[in-house]
C-alpha positions as CSV (number, residue, x, y, z in Angstrom):
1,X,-18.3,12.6,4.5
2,X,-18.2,12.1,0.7
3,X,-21.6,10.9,-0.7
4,X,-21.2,6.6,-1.3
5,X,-23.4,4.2,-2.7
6,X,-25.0,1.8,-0.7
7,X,-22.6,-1.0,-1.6
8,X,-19.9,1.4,-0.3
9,X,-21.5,2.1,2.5
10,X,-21.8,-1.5,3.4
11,X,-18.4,-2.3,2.8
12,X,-17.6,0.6,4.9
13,X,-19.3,-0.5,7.4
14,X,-18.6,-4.4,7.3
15,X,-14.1,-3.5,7.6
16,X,-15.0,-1.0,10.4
17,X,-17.0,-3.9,12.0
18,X,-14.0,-6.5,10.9
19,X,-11.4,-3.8,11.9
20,X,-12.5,-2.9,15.0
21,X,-13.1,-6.7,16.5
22,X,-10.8,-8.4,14.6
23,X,-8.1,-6.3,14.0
24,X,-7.8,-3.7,16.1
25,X,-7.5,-6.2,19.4
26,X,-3.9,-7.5,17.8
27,X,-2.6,-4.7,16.7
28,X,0.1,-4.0,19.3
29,X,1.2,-7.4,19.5
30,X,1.9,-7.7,15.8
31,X,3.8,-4.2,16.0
32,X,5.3,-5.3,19.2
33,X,6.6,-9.2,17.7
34,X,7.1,-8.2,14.6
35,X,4.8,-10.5,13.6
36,X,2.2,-11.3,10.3
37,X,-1.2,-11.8,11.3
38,X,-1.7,-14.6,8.9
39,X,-5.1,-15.4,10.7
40,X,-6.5,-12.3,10.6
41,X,-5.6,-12.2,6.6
42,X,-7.5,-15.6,6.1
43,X,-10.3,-13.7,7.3
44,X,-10.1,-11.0,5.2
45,X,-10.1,-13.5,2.4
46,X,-13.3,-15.3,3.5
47,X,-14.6,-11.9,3.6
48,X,-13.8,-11.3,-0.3
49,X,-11.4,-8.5,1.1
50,X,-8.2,-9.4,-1.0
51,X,-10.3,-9.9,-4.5
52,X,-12.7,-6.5,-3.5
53,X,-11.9,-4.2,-6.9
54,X,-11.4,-7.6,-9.4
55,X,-14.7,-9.2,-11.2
56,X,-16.4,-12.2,-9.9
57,X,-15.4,-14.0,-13.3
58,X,-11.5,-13.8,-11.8
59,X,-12.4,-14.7,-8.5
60,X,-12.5,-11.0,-7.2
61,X,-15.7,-9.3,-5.4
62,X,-17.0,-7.3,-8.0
63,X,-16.6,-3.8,-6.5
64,X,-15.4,-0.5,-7.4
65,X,-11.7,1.3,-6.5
66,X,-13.4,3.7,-4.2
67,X,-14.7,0.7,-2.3
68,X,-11.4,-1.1,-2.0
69,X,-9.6,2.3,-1.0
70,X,-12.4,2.3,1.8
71,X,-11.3,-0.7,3.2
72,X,-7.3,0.2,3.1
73,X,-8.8,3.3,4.9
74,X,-10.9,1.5,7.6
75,X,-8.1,-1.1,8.4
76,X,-5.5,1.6,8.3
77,X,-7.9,3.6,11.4
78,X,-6.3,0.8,13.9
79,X,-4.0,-1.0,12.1
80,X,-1.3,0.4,9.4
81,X,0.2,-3.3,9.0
82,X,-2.9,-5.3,7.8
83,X,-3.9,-2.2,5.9
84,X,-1.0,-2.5,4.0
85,X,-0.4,-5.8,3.5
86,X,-4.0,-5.9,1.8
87,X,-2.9,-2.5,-0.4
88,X,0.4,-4.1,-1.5
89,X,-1.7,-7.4,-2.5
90,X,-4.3,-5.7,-4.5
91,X,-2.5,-2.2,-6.0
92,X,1.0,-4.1,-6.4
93,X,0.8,-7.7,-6.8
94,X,-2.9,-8.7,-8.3
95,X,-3.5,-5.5,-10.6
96,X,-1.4,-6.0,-13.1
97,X,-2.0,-8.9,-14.1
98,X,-5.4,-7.7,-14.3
99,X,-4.4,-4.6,-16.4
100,X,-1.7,-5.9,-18.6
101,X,-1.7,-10.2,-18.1
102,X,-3.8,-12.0,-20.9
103,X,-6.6,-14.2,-20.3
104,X,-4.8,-17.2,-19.3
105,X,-2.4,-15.5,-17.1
106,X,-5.3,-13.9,-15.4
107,X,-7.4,-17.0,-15.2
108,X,-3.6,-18.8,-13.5
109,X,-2.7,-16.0,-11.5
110,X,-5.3,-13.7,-10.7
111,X,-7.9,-15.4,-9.7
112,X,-6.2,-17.3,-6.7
113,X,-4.7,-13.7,-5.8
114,X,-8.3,-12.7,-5.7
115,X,-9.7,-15.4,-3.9
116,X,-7.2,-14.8,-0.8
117,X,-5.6,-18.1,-2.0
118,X,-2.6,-16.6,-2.5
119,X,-0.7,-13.4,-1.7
120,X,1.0,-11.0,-4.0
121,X,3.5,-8.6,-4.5
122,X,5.9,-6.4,-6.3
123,X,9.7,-6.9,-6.8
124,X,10.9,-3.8,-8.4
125,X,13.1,-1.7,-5.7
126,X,16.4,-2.8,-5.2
127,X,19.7,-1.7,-3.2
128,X,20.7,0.3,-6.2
129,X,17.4,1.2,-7.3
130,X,14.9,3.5,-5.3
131,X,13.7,6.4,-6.8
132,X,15.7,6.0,-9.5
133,X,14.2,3.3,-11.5
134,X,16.7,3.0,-14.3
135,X,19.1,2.1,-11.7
136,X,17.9,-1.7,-12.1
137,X,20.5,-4.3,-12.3
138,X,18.3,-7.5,-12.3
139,X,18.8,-9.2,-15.5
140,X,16.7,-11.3,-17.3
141,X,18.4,-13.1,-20.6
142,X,15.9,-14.6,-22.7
143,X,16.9,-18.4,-23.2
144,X,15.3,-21.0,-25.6
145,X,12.8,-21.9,-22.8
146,X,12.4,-19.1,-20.6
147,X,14.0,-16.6,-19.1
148,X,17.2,-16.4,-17.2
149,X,15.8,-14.3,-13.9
150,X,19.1,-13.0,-12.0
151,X,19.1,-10.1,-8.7
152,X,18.1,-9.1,-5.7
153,X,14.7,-7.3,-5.1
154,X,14.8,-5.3,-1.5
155,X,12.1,-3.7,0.7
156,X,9.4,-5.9,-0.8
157,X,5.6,-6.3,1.1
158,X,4.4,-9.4,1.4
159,X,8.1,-10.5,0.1
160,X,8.4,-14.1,3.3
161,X,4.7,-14.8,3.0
162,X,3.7,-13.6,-0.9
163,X,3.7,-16.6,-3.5
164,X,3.2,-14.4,-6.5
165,X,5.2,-11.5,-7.8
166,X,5.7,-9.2,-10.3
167,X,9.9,-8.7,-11.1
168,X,10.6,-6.1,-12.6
169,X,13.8,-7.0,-14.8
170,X,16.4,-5.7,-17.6
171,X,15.7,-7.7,-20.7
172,X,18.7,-5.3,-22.9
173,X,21.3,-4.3,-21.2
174,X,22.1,-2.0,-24.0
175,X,19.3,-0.2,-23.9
176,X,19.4,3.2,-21.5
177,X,18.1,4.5,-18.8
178,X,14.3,2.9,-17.8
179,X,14.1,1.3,-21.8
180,X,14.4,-2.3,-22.1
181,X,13.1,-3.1,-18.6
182,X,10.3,-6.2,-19.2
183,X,7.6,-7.3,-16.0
184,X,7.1,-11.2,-15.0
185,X,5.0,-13.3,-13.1
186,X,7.2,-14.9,-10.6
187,X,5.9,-17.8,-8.4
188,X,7.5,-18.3,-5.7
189,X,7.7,-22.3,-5.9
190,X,10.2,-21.3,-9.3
191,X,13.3,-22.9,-8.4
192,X,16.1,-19.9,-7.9
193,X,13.8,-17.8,-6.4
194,X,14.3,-17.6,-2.3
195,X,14.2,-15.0,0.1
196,X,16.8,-13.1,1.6
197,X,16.5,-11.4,5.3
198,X,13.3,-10.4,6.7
199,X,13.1,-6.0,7.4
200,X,13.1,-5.3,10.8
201,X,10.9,-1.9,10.7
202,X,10.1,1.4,12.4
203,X,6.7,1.1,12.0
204,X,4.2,-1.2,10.1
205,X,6.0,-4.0,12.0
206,X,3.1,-6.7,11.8
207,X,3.8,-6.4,7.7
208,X,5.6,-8.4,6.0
209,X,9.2,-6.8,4.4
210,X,12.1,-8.7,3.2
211,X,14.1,-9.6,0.4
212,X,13.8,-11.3,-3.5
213,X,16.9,-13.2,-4.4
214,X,16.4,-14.5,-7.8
215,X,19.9,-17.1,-8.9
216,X,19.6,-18.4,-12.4
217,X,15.6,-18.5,-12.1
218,X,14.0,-19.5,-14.9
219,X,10.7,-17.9,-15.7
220,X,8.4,-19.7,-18.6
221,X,8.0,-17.6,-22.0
222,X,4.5,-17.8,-21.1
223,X,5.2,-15.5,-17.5
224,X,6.3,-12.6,-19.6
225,X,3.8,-9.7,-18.4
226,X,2.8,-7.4,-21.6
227,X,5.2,-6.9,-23.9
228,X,8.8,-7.5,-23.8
229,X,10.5,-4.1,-22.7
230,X,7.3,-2.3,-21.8
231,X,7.9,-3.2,-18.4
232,X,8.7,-0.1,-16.9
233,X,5.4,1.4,-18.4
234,X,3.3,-1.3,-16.3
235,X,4.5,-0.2,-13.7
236,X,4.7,3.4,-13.9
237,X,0.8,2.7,-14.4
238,X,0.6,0.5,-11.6
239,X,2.2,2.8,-9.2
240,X,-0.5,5.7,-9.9
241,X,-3.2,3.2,-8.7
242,X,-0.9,2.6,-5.8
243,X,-0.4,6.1,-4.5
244,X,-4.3,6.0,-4.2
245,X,-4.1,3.5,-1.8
246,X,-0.6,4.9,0.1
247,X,-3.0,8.0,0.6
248,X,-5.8,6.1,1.9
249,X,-3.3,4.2,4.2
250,X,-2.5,7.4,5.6
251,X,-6.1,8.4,5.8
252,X,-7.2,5.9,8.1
253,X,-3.7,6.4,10.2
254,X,-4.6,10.0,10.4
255,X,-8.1,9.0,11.2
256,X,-7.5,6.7,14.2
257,X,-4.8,9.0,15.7
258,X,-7.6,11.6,15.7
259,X,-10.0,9.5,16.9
260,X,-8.2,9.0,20.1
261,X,-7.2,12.2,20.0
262,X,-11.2,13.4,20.9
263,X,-11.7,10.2,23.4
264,X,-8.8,11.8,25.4
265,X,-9.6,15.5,25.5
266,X,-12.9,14.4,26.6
267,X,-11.3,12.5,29.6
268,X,-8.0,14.0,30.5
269,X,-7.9,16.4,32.8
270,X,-5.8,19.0,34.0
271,X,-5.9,22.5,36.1
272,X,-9.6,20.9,37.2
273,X,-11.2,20.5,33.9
274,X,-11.3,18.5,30.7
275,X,-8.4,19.3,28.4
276,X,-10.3,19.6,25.3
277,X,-11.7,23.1,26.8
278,X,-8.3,24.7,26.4
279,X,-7.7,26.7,22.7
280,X,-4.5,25.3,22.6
281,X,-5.6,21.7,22.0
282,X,-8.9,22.7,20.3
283,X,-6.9,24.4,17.7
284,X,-5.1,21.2,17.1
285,X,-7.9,19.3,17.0
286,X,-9.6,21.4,14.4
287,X,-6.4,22.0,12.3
288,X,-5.9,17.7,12.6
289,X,-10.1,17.4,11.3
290,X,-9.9,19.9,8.8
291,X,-6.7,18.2,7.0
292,X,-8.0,14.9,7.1
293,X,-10.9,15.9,5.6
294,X,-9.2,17.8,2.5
295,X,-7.0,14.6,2.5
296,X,-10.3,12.4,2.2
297,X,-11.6,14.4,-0.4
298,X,-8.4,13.9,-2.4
299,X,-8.2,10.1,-2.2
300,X,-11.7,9.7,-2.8
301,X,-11.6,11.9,-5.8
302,X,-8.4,10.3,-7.3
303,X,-10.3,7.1,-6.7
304,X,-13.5,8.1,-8.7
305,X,-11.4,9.0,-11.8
306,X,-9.8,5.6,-11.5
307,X,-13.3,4.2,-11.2
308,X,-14.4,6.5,-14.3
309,X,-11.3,5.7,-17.0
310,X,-10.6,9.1,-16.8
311,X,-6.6,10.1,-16.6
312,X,-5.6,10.5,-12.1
313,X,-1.7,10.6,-12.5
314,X,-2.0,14.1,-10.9
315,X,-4.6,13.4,-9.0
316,X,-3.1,10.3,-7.2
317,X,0.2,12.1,-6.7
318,X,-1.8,15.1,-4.9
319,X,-3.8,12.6,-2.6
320,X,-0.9,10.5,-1.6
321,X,1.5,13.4,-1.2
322,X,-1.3,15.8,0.8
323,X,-2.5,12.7,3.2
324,X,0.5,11.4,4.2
325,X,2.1,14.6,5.3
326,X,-1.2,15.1,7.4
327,X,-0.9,11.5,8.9
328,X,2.5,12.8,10.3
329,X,1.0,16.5,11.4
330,X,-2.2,14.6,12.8
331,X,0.2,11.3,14.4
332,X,2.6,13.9,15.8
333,X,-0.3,16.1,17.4
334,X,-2.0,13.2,18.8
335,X,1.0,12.4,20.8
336,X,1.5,16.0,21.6
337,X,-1.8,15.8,22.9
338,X,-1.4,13.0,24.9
339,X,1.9,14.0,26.7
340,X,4.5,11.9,28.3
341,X,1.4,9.3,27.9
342,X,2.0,9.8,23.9
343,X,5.8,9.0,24.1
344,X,4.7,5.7,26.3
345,X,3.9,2.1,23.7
346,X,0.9,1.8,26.5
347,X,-1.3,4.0,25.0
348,X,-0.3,3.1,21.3
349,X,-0.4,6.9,19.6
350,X,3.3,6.2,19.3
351,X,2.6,3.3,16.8
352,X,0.1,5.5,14.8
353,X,3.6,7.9,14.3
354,X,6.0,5.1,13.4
355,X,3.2,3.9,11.2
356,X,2.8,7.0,9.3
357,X,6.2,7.5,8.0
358,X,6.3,5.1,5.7
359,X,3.7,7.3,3.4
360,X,5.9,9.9,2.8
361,X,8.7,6.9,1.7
362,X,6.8,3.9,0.2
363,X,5.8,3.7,-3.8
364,X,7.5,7.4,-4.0
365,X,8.7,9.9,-1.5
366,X,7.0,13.3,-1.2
367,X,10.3,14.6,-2.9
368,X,8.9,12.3,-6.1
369,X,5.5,13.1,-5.9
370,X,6.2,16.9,-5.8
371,X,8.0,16.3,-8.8
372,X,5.4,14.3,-10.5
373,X,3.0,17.0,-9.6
374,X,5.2,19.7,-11.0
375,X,6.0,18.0,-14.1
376,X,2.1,17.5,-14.7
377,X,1.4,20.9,-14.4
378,X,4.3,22.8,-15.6
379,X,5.2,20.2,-18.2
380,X,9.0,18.8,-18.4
381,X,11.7,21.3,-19.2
C-alpha cells in the first residue's frame, strides 16, 4: 500500500464504507436494468464526492487528485458504473472549466458541477471521429450573437442525465487536421441541443451513454472555453488527467475481482480440500496481486505528479494502459477461478469482465496509449 496522508486515508476509508453499503448492494440490478442510479449519485454529492479535487471557493471539497483517484478506485472495487460516472463528471466534464474557463464561467459552471448540483460531461467523439480527432465534423460558425453549434456527439457518459458539457467543435473549416477546433460550455436547457438514443452496453450498464445532437444551437460568446481554436489543446490536456482516472477505474475493477477471487479459494472445495491449496490457482492469485499492485503504483504515481505541476503525459498513459490490461488478465482469472460459477450472472465475476473492457477502449485504446508512450520516449519521426 502506497504511503497516504491522513485526509487520504479517510477518504479512503469513508467511499469503501459508502461503496460497500451503498453501492455495492445495487450493483447487479443497475448492470442488469440498465439503469442510472440517480439516488446513489445524490449521495455521493451530499458526501462532497463529485466536487472532491475542486476548492471550496468553487464549491468543490478541497482535496488533492490522488484523493479523488482513490475514490474512482474504491467505487470501481464493486461497482464500474458509479465509478465512472463520477470519473467522467470530474476528469471530463468539471475540469476544464476549472483549467481553462475564466472566473465567471467557473463561478456559472463549476461550482454547481462541484456541488453535485449538476452533472457533467464531454462531447467530443463522434461516428466519424474516434481515435482520430481531426476527423470532427461538428461545426460551430461564429454568428453576431453566439455561435451556430451543429453535429452529433456519440458514446458520451453522463450524455441522458448530464446538464453541462464541453463540445468539442470546428470553428474553420479551412484549417487542417486537429487546428481550428474551439471547446464550449454547453447547457443542456440551450435550445437545439437534445439527445439522441441511449447506448445499450457490454458492460458499465448502470452508466449513463448516449448521444449529443446539436441543430442550429446557439452557444453565447461568453460560452467559448479558452481561446477560439485552442480547443483541441484543452482537451488533449484534459484527456491526460483522464487516463489517470481510466487506470484507477481499472484498479478498483481488478481489485474487487481479486477480492472475490481469495473469498472463494478459501471456500471452494474440490478433490476434499480448499482450492486455494492447489499451485495452479495460487499462481494466479499471485500473478493477479502482483499486477495490481505495479498497476496501483502507476496510477498513484501519475496522480502525484498531477498533484505536484510536474509534466504526467507519460506517466498517465503507462498507468491507464498497464491497469487496464491487468483488469482484463485479473477479471478473466477470477472467472477462470470460479468455473462454470464464473460464466453464471449469479455470482457477478462476469460483470467485473464486461466492466473491464471498456479500459482498454474509453479516452484512448491501448493501441493510442502505446503510441503515446512511444512518441514520448522515442520522440516523433
Amino acid at each position: 500500500m502506497m504511503n497516504l496522508n491522513e485526509e487520504q486515508k479517510l477518504i479512503r476509508n469513508t467511499v469503501r464504507d459508502f461503496a460497500s453499503k451503498e453501492v455495492a448492494p445495487l450493483a447487479r440490478q443497475i448492470d442488469k436494468n440498465n439503469e442510472f442510479p440517480a439516488a446513489t449519485i445524490k449521495k455521493m454529492a451530499e458526501l462532497q464526492l463529485l466536487g472532491i479535487p475542486f476548492p471550496e471557493k468553487y464549491g468543490g471539497a478541497g482535496s488533492d487528485k490522488l484523493s479523488y483517484i482513490i475514490a474512482v478506485e474504491e467505487l470501481a472495487r464493486v461497482c464500474g458504473s458509479t465509478s465512472i460516472t463520477l470519473a467522467a463528471h470530474i476528469s471530463l466534464g468539471s475540469f476544464p472549466i476549472y483549467a481553462f474557463g475564466t472566473e465567471a464561467q467557473k463561478k456559472k459552471f463549476l461550482v454547481p458541477l462541484a456541488q453535485g448540483k449538476q452533472l457533467g460531461g464531454l462531447g467530443l467523439t463522434e461516428p466519424n471521429a474516434g481515435s482520430d480527432a481531426s476527423g470532427t465534423q461538428t461545426t460551430a460558425v461564429k454568428k453576431s450573437d453566439g455561435y451556430l453549434l451543429n453535429g452529433t456527439k456519440t458514446f458520451i457518459t453522463n450524455a441522458n442525465v448530464g446538464e453541462i458539457f464541453i463540445v468539442l467543435a470546428k470553428t474553420d473549416k479551412k484549417a487542417a487536421g486537429t487546428h481550428g477546433i474551439s471547446a464550449f460550455i454547453v447547457a443542456k436547457d440551450t435550445p437545439g441541443f437534445t439527445n439522441g438514443k441511449k447506448e445499450d452496453k457490454l458492460g458499465l450498464r448502470g452508466s449513463d451513454t448516449g448521444e449529443l445532437v446539436f441543430e442550429d444551437c446557439l452557444i453565447p460568446m461568453e460560452n467559448l472555453l479558452g481561446k477560439e481554436g485552442e480547443g483541441f489543446k484543452y482537451v488533449m490536456k484534459t484527456l491526460d488527467g483522464g487516463r489517470i482516472s481510466i487506470g484507477a477505474l481499472g484498479l478498483g475493477i481488478a481489485q474487487g475481482a481479486l477480492d472475490k477471487s481469495i473469498n472463494y479459494v478459501k471456500e471452494r472445495k474440490q478433490f476434499d480440500r480448499p482450492i486455494g491449496s492447489f499451485q495452479a490457482i495460487q499462481n494466479m492469485v499471485a500473478d493477479m496481486t502482483t499486477e495490481i499492485a505495479a498497476a496501483r503504483h502507476l496510477v498513484y504515481h501519475a496522480a502525484q505528479l498531477s498533484d505536484a505541476g510536474q509534466p504526467f503525459s507519460l506517466e498517465s498513459a503507462m498507468a491507464k494502459l498497464f491497469a487496464s490490461e491487468v483488469a482484463m488478465r485479473a477479471t478473466k482469472n477470477t472467472i477462470q477461478i470460479f468455473g462454470g460459477y464464473g460464466y453464471m450472472k449469479e455470482y457477478e465475476v462476469e460483470r467485473y469482465y464486461r466492466d473491464a473492457k471498456l479500459c482498454e477502449i474509453g479516452e484512448g485504446t491501448s493501441e493510442i496509449q502505446r503510441i503515446v508512450i512511444a512518441r514520448q520516449v522515442i520522440g516523433k519521426l
